[in-house]
C-alpha positions in Angstrom: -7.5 0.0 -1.9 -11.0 0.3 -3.3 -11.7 2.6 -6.4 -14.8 4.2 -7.2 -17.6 1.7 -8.7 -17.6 3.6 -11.6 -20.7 2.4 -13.8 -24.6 2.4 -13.0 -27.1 -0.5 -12.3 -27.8 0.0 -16.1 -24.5 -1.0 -17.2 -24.2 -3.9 -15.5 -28.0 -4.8 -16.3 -27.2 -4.1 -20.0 -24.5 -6.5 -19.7 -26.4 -9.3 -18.0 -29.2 -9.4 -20.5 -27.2 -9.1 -23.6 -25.6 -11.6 -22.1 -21.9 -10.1 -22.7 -20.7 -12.6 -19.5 -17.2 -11.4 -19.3 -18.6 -7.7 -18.3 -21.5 -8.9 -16.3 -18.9 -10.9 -13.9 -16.3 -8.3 -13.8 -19.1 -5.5 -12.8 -20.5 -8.0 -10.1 -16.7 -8.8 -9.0 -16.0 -5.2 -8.6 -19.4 -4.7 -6.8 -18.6 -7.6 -4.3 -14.7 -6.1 -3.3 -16.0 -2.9 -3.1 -19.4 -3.7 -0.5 -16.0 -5.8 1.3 -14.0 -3.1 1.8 -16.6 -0.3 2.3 -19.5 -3.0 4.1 -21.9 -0.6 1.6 -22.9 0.0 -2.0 -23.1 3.6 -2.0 -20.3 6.3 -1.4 -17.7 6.3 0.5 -14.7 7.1 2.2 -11.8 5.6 3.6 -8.0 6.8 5.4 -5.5 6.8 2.9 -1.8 5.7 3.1 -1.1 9.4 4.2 -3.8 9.5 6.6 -6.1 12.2 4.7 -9.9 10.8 3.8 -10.5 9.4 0.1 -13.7 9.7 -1.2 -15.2 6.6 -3.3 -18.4 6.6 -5.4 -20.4 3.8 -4.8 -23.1 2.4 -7.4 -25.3 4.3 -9.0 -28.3 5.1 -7.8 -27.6 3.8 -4.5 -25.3 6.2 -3.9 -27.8 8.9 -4.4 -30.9 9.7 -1.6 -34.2 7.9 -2.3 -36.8 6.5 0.2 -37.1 3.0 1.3 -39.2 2.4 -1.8 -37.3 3.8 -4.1 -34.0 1.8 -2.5 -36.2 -0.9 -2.1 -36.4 -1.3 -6.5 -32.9 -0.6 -6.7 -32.1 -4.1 -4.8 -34.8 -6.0 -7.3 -32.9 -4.5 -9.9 -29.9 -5.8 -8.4 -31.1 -9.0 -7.2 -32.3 -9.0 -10.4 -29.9 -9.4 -12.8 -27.2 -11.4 -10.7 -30.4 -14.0 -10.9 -30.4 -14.1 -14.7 -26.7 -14.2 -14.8 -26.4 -16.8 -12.3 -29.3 -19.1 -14.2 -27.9 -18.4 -17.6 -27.0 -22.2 -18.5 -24.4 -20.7 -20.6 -22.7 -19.0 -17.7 -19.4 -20.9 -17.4 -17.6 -20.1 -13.7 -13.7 -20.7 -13.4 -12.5 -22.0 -9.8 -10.9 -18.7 -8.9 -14.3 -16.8 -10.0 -16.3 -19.1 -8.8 -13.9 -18.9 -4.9 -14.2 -15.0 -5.2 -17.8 -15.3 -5.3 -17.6 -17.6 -2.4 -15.5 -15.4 -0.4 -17.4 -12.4 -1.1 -20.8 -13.8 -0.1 -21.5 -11.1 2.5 -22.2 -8.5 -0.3 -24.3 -11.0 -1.8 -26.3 -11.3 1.7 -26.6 -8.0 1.4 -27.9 -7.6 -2.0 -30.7 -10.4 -1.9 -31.8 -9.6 1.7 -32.1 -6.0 1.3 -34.0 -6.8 -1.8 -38.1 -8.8 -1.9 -36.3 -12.1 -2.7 -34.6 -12.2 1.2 -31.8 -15.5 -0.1 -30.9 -16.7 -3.7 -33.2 -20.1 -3.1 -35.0 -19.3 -6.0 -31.7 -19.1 -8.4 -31.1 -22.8 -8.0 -34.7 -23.6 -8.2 -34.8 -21.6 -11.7 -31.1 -23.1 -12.3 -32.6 -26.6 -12.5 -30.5 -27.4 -9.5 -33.2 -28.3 -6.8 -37.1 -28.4 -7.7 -39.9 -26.1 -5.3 -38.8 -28.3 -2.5 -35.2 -27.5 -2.4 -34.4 -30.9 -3.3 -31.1 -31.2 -5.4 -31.8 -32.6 -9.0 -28.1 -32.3 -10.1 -24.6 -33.2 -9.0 -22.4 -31.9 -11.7 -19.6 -29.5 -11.2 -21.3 -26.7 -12.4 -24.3 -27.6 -9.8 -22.0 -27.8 -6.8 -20.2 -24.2 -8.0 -23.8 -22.6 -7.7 -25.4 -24.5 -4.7 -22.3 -23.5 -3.3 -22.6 -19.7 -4.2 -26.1 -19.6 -3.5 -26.2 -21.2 -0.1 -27.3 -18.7 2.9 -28.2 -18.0 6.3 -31.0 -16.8 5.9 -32.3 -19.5 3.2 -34.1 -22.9 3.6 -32.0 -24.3 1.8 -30.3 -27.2 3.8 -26.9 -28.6 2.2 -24.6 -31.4 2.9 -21.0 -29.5 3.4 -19.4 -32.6 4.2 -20.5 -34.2 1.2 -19.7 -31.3 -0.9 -15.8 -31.5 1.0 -16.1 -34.8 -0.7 -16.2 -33.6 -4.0 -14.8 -29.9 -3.9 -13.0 -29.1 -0.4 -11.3 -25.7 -1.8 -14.7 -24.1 -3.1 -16.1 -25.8 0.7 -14.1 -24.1 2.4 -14.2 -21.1 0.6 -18.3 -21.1 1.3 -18.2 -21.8 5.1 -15.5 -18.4 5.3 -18.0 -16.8 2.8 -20.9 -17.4 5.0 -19.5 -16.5 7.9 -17.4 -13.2 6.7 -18.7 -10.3 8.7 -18.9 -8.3 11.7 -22.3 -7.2 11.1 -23.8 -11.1 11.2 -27.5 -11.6 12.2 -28.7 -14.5 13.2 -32.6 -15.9 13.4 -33.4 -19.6 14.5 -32.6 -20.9 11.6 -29.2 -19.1 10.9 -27.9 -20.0 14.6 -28.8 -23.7 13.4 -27.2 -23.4 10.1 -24.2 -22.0 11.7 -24.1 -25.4 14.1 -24.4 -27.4 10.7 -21.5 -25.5 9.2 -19.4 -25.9 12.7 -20.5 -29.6 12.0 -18.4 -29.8 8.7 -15.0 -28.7 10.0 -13.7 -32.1 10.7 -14.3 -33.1 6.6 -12.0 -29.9 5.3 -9.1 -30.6 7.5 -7.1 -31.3 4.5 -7.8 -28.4 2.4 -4.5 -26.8 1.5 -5.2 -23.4 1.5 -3.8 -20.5 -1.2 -3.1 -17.0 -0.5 -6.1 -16.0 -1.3 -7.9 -17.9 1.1 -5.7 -17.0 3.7 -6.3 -13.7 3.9 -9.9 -14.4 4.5 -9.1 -16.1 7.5 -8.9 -12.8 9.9 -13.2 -11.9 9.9 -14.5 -15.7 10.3 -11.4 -16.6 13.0 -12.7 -13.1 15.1 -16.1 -13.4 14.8 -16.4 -17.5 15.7 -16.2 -16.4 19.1 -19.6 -14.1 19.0 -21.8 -17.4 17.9 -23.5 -18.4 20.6 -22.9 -21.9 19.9 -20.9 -23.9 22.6 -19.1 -25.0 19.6 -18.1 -22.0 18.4 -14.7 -22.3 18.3 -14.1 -25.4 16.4 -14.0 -23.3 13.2 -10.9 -21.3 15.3 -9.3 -24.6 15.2 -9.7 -25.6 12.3 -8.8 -22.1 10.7 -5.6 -22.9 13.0 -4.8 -26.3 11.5 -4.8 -25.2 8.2 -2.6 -22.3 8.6 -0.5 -25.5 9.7 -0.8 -26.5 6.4 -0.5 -23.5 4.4 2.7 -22.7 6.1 4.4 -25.9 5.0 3.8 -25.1 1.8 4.8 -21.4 1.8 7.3 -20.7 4.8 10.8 -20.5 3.4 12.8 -23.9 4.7 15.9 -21.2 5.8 13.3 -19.3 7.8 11.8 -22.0 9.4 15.0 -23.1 10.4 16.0 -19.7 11.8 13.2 -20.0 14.2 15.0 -22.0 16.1 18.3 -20.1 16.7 20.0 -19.3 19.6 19.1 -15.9 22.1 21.2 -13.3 23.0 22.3 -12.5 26.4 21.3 -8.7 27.2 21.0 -6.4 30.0 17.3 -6.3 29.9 15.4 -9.5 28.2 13.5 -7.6 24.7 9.7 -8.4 24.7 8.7 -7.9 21.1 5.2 -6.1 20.7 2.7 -7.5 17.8 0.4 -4.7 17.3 -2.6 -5.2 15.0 -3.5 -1.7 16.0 -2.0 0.7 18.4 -3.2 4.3 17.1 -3.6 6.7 20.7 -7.6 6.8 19.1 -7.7 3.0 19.6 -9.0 0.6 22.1 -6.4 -1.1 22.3 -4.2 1.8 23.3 -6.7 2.2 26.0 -6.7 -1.0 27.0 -2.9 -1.7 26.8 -0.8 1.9 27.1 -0.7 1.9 30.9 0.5 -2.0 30.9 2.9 -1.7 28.3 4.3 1.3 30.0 4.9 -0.8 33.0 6.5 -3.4 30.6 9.0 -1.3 30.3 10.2 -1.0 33.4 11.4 -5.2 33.2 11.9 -5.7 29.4 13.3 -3.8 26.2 10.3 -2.7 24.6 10.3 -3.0 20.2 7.0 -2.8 18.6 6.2 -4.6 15.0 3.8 -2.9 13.6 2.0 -1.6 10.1 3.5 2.1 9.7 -0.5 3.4 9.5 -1.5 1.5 13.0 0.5 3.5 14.8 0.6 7.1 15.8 3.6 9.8 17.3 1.9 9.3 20.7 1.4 5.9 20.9 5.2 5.4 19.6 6.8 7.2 22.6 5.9 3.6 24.6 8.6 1.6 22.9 12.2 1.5 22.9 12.2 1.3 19.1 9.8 0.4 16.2 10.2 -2.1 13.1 7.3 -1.2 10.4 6.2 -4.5 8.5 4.5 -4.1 5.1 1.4 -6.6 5.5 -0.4 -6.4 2.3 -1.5 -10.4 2.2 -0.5 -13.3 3.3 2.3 -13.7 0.9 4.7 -11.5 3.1 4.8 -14.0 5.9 8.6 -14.8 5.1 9.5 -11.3 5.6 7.9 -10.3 8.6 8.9 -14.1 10.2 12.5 -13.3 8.8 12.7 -9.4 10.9 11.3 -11.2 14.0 14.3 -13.9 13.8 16.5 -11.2 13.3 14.9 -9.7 16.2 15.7 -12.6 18.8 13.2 -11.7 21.1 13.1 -13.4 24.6 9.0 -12.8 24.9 6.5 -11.9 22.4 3.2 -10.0 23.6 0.2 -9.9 21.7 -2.1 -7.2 22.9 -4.9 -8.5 20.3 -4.7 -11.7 17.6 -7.6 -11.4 15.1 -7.7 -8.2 13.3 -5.4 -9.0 10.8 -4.0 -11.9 9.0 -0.7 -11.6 9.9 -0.8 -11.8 13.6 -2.9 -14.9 13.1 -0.1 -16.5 11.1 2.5 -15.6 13.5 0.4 -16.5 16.5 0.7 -20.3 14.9 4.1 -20.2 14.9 7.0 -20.6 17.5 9.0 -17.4 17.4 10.1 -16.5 21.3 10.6 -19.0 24.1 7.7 -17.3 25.4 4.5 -16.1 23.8 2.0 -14.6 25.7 -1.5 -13.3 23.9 -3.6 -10.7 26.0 -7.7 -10.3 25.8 -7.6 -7.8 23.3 -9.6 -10.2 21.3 -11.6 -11.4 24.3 -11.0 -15.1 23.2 -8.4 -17.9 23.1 -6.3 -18.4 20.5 -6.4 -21.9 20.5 -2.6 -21.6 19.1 -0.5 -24.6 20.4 2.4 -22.0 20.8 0.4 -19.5 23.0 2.0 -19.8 26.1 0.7 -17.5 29.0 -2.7 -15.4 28.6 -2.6 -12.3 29.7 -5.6 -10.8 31.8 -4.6 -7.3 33.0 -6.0 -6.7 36.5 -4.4 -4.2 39.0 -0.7 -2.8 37.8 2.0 -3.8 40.5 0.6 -7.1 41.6 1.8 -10.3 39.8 -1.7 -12.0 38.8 -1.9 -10.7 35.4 -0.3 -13.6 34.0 -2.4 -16.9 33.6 0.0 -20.0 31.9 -2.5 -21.5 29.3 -4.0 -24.6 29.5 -3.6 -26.8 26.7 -5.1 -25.2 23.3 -7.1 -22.6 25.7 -4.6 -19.4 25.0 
């Protein structure tokens, strides 16, 4: 949940210039969650847990009317300051601050290209980092943090991310989610170009060992990969894939694992398990998917797992029964993995995979003896445990069922 910015550009520009850093990077950090969860700097609103609109206020004076001029100094203002702050040599970055930064560089995008400096070039050019060329003068840690943080799509700036894997691969892979966070991504020449460099530095982070944290960022890069135009667009799917691998042998529960592989129940009908991302009557995927599930359920007994807000009374009446899941980060993997065991379903359906974290976690995991995932996110999963990919097609016939090829579901 996102409060209400709460201060104006003048606070945080008071704070950058009297150089009180502790403000200045808790103002910007607020700035950065807020543009995530709103995709804007000015008010606001959102659905609450009750379903009823909250209103936010955004950052003065963005969030008041003004013409492109007058919005247009706002942004220096803005662009600004986070350059003094970020080219104070005094400025000391922990690893967390310095990975939020990273993971938040869409607001940052936004910020510097809405503004007359179009990237953040210059700050590592003022830094001392690179000279007028762009050439990198220094290779210390605090170098790397802000070459890292100031890296863009929109730049000229060309970097070495497998070198930098080299010598930070968390903060790496923090910047290639950072820079490619976003459904509103566009991309020039030279972005499309910088996108096929950062596809080129997948194979140097395949050991990261990812935290929480990073996790949950996982759901906007994994989705959008497959709207690049690159033919290699979906290495970063795979890779994002592996390192779930990872994460989950660090965090799933050794019991839970091991309950995975229990045995299935005999029953009168075999129970088909429904993930649902989002399933409100409103939704496209309730368009998409009402009419098949209904048919489902003439063959299976139909239980839906689902958040208790992504579903509605309507959309409800096309399952046998509903388990609600509490999916507020990555960290509640172990529950949701432990109600599906408990479950024992026979199939699992994914209508959509992408959307949310959760689904992406599960969708790399064997739960069902088979897992089918549907074109809800018109892509393959590129899950080793994706069996069958579902197509839809014409209800009553039996084509809507394609078994995957290797790593293509």
């Amino acid at each position: 949940m996102a409060i209400s910015i709460g201060f104006h550009l003048s606070d945080f520009e008071r704070n950058v210039y009297t150089r009180k850093f502790t403000d200045a990077k808790s103002q910007l950090f607020h700035m950065l969650f807020y543009h995530d969860f709103h995709r804007s700097l000015g008010d606001a609103a959102y659905s609450g847990p009750d379903g009823t609109d909250v209103q936010v206020e955004g950052l003065a004076p963005l969030n008041q009317p003004g013409t492109y001029l007058t919005r247009l100094e706002v942004y220096n203002r803005l662009a600004a300051a986070i350059t003094a702050l970020l080219c104070d040599r005094d400025l000391t970055l922990t690893p967390a601050e310095c990975a939020m930064l990273l993971s938040y560089k869409s607001g940052l995008r936004r910020i510097f290209g809405c503004s007359s400096f179009g990237h953040m070039d210059h700050i590592l050019i003022n830094a001392g980092i690179c000279d007028e060329a762009l050439n990198l003068l220094r290779t210390d840690d605090d170098a790397i943090q802000k070459l890292l943080v100031c890296i863009s799509l929109d730049g000229d700036l060309q970097i070495n991310l497998a070198k930098t894997a080299s010598i930070t691969p968390q903060l790496t892979m923090y910047a290639v989610l950072g820079l490619l966070h976003g459904a509103d991504q566009t991309f020039s020449n030279l972005s499309e170009a910088k996108v096929d460099h950062l596809l080129d530095a997948c194979d140097s982070l395949i050991d990261v060992k990812p935290d929480e944290f990073m996790v949950d960022r996982f759901p906007s890069p994994w989705m959008q990969c497959s709207y690049f135009s690159s033919p290699r667009r979906h290495q970063l799917k795979k890779l994002l894939n592996h390192l779930i691998g990872n994460w989950q042998q660090q965090f799933l529960n050794p019991s839970v694992a091991e309950a995975m592989n229990q045995a299935f129940i005999a029953r009168e009908k075999p129970r088909m398990l429904v993930l649902l991302e989002r399933y409100r009557s409103l939704h496209a995927v309730y368009r998409s998917f009402h009419a098949y599930i209904e048919r489902f359920g003439q063959d299976f007994e139909l239980v839906a797992l689902v958040d208790a807000g992504n579903i509605d009374e309507t959309a409800a009446q096309d399952f046998s029964s509903i388990e609600y899941i509490k999916v507020d980060s990555a960290e509640e993997l172990n529950s949701i993995v432990h109600q599906v065991n408990g479950l024992s379903p026979d199939v699992i359906f994914y209508p959509s995979v992408g959307m949310a974290a959760w689904t992406i976690l599960l969708a790399n995991l064997r739960l069902a003896p088979i897992q089918i995932a549907a074109a809800g996110h018109p892509a393959s999963t590129f899950s080793e445990h994706m069996d069958y990919f579902f197509i839809g097609g014409t209800l009553g016939k039996q084509n809507n069922i394609s078994p995957s090829a290797p790593n293509r579901c």
